[in-house]
C-alpha positions as CSV (number, residue, x, y, z in Angstrom):
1,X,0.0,0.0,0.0
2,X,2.8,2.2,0.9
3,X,4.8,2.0,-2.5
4,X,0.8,2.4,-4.1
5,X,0.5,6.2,-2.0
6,X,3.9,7.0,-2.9
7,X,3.9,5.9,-6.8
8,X,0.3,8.0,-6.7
9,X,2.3,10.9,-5.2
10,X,4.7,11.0,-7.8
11,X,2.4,10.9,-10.9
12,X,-0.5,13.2,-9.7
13,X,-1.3,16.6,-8.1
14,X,-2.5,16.8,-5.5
15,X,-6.4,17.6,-6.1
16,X,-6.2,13.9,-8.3
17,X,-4.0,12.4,-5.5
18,X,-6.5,12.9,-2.8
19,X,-9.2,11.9,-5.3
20,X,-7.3,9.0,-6.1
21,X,-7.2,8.1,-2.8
22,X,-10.9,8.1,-1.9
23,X,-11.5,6.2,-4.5
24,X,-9.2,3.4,-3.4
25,X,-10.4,4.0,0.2
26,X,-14.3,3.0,-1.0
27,X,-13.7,0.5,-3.2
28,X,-11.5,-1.1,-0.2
29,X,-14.6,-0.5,1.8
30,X,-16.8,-1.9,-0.6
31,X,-14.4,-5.1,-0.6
32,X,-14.6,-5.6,2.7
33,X,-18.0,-5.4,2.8
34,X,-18.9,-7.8,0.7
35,X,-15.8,-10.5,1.9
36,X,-17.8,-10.5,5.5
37,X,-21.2,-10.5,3.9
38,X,-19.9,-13.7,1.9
39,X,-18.4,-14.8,4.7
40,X,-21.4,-14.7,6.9
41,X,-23.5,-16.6,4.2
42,X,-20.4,-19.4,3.8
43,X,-21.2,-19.6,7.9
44,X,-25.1,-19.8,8.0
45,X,-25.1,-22.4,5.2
46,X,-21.8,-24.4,7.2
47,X,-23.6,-24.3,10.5
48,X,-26.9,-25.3,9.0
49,X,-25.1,-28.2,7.1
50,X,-23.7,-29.5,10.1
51,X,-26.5,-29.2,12.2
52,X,-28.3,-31.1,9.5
53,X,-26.5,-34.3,9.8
């Protein structure tokens, strides 16, 4: 991440740095999100399985 910021750095201003930036910051966000909503799923349906047998 820290060579990413400073590679960003060197090849914009800084208006499209920091918009840059958000934009990686959201669509980490949005990653996240949707890893633990999978994740939660991948549990229900494990716990249900196992409870099943």
């Amino acid at each position: 991440m820290k060579e990413l910021q400073e590679f960003l750095k060197s090849k914009l201003n800084a208006e499209d740095y920091f918009t840059a930036e958000e934009m990686l910051n959201n669509l980490i966000a949005e990653t996240e999100e949707k890893g633990f909503a999978a994740g939660a799923k991948y549990t229900a349906g494990l716990g249900k399985e196992l409870f099943a047998e």
